[in-house]
Biopython code that builds the backbone (N, CA, C, O; Angstrom):
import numpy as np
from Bio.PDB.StructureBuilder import StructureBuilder

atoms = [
    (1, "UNK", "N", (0.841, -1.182, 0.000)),
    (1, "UNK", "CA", (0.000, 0.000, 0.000)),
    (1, "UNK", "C", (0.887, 1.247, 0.000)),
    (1, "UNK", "O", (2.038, 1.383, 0.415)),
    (2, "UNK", "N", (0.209, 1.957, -0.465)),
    (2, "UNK", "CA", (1.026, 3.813, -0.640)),
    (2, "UNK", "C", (-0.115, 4.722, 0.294)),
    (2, "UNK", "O", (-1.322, 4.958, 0.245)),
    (3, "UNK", "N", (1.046, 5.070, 1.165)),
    (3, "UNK", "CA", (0.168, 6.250, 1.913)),
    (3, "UNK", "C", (1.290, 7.803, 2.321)),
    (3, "UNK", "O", (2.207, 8.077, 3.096)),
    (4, "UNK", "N", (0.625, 8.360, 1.423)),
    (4, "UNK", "CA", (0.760, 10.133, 1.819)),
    (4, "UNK", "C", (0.947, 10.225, 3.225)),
    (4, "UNK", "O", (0.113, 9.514, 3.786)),
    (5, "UNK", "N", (1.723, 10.826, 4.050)),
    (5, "UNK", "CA", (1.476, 12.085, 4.676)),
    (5, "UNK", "C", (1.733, 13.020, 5.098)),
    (5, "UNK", "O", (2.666, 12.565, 5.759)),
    (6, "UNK", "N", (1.742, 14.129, 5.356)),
    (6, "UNK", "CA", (2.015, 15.411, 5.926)),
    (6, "UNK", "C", (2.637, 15.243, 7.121)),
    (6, "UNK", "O", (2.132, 14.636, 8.065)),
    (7, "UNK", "N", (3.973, 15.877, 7.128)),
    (7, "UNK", "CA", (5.177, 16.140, 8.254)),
    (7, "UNK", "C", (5.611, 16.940, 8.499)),
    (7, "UNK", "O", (6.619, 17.318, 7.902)),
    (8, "UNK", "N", (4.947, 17.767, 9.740)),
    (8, "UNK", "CA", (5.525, 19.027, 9.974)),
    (8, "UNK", "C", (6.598, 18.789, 11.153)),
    (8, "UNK", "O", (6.583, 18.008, 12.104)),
    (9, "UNK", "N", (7.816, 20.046, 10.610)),
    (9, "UNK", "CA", (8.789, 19.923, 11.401)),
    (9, "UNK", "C", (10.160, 19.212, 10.411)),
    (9, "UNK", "O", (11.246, 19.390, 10.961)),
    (10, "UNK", "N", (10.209, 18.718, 9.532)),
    (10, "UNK", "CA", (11.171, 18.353, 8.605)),
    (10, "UNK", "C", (12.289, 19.351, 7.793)),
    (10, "UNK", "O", (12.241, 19.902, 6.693)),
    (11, "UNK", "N", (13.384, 19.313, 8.933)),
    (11, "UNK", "CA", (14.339, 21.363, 8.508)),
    (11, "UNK", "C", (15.520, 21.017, 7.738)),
    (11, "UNK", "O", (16.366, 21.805, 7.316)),
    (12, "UNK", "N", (15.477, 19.247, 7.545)),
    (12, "UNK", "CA", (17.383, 19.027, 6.872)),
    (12, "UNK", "C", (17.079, 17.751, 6.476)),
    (12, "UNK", "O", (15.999, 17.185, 6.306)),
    (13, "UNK", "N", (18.456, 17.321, 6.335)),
    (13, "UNK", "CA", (18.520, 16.413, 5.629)),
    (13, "UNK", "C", (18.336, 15.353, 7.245)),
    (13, "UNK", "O", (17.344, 14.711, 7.589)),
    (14, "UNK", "N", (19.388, 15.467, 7.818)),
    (14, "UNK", "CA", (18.887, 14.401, 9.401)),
    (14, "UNK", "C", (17.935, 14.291, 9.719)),
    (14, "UNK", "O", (17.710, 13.139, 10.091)),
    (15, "UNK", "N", (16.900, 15.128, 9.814)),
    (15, "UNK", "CA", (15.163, 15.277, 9.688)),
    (15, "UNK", "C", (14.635, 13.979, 9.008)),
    (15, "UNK", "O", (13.879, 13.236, 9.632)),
    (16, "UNK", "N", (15.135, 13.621, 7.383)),
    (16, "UNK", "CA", (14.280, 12.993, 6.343)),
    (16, "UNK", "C", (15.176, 11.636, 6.770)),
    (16, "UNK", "O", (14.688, 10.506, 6.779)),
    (17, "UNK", "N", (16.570, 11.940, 7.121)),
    (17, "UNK", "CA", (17.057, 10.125, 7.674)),
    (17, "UNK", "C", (16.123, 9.957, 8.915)),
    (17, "UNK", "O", (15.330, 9.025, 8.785)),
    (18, "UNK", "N", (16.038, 10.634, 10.060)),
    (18, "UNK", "CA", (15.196, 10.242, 11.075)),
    (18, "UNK", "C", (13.964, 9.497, 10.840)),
    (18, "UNK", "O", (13.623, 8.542, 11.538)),
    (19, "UNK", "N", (13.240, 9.986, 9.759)),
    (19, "UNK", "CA", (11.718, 9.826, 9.541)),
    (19, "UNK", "C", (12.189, 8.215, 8.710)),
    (19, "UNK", "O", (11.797, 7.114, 9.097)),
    (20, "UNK", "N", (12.994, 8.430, 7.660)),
    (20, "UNK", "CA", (13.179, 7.223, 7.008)),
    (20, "UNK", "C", (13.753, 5.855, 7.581)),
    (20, "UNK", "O", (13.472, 4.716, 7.207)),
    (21, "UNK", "N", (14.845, 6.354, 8.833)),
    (21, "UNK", "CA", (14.844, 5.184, 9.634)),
    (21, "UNK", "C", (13.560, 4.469, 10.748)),
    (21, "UNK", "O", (13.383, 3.267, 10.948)),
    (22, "UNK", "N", (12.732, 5.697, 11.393)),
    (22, "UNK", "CA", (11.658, 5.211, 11.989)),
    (22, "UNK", "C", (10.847, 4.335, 11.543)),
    (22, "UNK", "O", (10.413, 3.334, 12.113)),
    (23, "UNK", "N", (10.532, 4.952, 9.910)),
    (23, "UNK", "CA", (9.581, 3.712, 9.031)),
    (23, "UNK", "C", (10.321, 2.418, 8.560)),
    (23, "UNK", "O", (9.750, 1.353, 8.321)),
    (24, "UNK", "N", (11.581, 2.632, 8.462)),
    (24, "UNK", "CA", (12.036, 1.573, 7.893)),
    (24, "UNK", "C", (12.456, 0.213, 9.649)),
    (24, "UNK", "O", (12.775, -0.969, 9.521)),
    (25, "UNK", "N", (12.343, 0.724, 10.581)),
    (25, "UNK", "CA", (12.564, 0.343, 11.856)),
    (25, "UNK", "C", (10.995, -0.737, 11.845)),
    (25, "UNK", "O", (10.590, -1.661, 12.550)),
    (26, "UNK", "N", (10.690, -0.305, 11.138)),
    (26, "UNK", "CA", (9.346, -1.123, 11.634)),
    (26, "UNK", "C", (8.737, -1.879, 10.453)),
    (26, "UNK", "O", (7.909, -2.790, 10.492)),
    (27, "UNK", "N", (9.395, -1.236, 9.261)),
    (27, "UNK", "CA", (9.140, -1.914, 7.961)),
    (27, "UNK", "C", (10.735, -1.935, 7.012)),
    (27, "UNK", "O", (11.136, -1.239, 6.080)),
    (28, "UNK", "N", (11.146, -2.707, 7.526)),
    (28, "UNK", "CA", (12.731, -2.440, 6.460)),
    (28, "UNK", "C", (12.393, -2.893, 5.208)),
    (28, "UNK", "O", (13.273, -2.732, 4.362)),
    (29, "UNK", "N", (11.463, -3.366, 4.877)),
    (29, "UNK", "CA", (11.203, -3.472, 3.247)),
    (29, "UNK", "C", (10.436, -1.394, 2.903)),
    (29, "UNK", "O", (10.361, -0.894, 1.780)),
    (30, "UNK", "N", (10.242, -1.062, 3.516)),
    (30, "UNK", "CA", (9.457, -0.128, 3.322)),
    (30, "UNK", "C", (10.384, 1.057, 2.427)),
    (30, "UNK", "O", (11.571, 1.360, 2.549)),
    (31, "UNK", "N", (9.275, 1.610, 1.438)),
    (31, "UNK", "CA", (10.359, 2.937, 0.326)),
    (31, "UNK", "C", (9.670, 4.096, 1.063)),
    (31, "UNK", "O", (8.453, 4.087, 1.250)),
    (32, "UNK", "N", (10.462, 5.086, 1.475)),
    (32, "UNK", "CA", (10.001, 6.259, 1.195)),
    (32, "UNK", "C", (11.044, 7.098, 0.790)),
    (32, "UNK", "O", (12.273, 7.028, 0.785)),
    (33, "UNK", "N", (9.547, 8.534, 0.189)),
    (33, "UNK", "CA", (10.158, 9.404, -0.564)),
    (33, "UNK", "C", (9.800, 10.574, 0.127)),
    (33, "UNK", "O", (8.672, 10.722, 0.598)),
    (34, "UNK", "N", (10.776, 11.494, 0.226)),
    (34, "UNK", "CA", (10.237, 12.362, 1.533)),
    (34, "UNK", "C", (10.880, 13.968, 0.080)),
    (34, "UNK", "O", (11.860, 14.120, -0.649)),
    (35, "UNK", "N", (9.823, 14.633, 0.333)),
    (35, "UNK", "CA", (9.571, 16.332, -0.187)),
    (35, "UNK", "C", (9.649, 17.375, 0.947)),
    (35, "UNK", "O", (8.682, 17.912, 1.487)),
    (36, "UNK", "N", (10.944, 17.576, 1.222)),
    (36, "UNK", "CA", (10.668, 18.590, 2.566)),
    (36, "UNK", "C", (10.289, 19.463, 2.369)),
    (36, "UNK", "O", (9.608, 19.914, 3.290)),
    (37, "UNK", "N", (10.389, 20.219, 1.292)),
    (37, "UNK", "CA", (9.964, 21.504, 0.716)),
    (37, "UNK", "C", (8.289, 21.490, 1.073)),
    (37, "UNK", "O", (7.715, 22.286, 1.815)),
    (38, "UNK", "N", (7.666, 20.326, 0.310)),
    (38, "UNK", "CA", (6.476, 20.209, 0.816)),
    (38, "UNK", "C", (5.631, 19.488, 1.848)),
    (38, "UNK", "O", (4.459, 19.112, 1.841)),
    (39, "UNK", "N", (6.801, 19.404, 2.912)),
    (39, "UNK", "CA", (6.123, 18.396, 3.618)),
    (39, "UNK", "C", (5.474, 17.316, 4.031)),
    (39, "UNK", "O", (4.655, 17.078, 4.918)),
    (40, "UNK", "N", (6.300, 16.390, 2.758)),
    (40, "UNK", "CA", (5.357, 15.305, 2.312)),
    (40, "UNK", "C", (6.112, 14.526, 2.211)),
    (40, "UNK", "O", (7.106, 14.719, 1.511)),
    (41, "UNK", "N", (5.825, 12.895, 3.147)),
    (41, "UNK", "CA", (6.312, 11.525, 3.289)),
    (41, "UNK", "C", (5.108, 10.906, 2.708)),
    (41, "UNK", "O", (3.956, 10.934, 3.141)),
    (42, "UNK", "N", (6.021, 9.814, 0.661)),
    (42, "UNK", "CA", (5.307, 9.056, 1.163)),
    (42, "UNK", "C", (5.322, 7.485, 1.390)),
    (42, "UNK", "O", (6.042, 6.875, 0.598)),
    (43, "UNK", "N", (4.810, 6.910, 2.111)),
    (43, "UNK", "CA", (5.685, 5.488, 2.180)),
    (43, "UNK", "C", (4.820, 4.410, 1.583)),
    (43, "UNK", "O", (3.630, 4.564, 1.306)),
    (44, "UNK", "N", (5.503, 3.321, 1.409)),
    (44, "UNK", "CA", (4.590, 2.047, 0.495)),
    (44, "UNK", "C", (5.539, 1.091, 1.571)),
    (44, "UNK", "O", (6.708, 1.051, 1.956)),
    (45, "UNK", "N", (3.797, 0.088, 1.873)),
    (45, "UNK", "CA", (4.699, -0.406, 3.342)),
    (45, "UNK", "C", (3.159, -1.602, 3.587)),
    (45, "UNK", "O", (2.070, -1.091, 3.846)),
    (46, "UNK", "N", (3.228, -2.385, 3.523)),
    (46, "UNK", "CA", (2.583, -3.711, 3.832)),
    (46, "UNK", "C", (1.571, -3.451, 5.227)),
    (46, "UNK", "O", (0.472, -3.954, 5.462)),
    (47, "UNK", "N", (2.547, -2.262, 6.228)),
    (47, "UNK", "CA", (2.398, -2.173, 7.207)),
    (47, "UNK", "C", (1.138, -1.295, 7.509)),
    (47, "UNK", "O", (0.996, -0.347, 6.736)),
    (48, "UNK", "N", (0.275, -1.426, 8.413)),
    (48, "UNK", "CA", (-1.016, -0.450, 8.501)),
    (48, "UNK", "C", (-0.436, 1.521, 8.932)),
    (48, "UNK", "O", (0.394, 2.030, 9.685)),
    (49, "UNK", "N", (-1.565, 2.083, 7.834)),
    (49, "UNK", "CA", (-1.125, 3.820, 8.224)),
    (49, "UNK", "C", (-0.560, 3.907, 9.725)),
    (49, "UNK", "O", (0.620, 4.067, 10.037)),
    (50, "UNK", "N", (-1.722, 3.759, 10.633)),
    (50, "UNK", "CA", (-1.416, 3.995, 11.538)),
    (50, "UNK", "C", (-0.267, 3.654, 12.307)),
    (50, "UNK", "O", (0.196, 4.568, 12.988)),
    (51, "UNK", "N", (0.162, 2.811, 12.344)),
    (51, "UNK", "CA", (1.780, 2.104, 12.819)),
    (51, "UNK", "C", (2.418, 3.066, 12.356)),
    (51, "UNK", "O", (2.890, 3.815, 13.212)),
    (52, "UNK", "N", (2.617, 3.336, 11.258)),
    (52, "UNK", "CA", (3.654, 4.114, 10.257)),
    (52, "UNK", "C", (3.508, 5.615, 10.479)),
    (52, "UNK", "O", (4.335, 6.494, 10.236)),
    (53, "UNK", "N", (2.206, 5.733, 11.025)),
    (53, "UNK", "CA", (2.310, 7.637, 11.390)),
    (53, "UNK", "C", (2.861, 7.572, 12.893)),
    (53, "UNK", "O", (3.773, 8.298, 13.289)),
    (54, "UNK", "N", (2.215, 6.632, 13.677)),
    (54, "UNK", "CA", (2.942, 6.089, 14.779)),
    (54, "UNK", "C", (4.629, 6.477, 15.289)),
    (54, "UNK", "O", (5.083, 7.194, 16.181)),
    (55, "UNK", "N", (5.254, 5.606, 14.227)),
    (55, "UNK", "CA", (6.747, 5.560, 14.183)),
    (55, "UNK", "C", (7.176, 7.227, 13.971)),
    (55, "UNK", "O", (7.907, 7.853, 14.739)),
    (56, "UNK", "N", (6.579, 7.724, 12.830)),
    (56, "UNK", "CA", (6.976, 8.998, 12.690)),
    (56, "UNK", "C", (6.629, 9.574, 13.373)),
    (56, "UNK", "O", (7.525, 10.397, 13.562)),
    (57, "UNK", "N", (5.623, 9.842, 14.168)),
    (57, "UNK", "CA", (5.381, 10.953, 15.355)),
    (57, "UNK", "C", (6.735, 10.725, 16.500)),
    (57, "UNK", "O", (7.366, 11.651, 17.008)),
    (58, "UNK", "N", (6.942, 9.449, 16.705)),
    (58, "UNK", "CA", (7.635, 9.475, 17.696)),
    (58, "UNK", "C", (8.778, 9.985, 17.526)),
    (58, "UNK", "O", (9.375, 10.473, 18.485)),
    (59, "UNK", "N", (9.209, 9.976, 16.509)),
    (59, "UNK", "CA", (10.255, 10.886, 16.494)),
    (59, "UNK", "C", (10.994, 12.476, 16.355)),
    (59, "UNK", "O", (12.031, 13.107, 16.149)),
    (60, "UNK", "N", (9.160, 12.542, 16.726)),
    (60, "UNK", "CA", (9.187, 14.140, 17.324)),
    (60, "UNK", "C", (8.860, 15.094, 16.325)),
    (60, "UNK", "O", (9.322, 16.235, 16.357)),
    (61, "UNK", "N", (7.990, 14.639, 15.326)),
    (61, "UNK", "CA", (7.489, 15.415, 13.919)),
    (61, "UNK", "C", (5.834, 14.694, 13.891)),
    (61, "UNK", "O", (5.484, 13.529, 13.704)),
    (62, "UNK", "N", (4.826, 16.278, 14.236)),
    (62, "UNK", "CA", (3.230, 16.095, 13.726)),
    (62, "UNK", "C", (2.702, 15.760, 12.332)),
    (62, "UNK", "O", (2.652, 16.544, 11.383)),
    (63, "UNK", "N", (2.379, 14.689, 12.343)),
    (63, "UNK", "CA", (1.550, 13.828, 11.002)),
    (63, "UNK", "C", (0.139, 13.816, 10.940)),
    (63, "UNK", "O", (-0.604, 13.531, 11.879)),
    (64, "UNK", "N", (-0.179, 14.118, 9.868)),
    (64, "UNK", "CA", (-1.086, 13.980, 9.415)),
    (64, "UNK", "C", (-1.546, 13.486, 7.965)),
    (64, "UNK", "O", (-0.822, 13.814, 7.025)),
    (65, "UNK", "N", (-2.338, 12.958, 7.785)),
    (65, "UNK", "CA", (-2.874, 12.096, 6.456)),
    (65, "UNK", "C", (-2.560, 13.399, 5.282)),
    (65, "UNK", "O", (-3.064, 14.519, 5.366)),
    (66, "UNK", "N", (-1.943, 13.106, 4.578)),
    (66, "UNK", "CA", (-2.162, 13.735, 3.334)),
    (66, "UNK", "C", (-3.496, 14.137, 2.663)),
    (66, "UNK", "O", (-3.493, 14.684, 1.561)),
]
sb = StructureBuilder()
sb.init_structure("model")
sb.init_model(0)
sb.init_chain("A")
sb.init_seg("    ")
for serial, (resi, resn, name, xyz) in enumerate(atoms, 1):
    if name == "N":
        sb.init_residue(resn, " ", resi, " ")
    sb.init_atom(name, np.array(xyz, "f"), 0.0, 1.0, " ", f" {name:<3s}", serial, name[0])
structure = sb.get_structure()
């Protein structure tokens, strides 16, 4: 599955590894493509949205569904 979402708080490049290791921490098959400019992660991941906004909140960046 492919799911959008909105990540506020994303200022560098360590920002988009943070977010990409969180999802991949819980889905290491998982792709994402992260747009900081626009604030937009999106990941394709077997794994349910919620887990995956989950992981990314915790690492200290507000998500929301695209």
């Amino acid at each position: 599955m492919e799911y959008p979402f909105q990540v506020q708080g994303m200022t560098c490049g360590h920002c988009e590894a943070a977010v990409t290791r969180a999802v991949q921490r819980l889905d290491p098959q998982a792709l994402v493509t992260i747009d900081r400019a626009q604030q937009k992660v999106v990941v394709v991941s077997e794994q349910p949205r919620e887990r995956l906004a989950h992981a990314i909140s915790e690492e200290g960046y507000k998500v929301s569904h695209a």
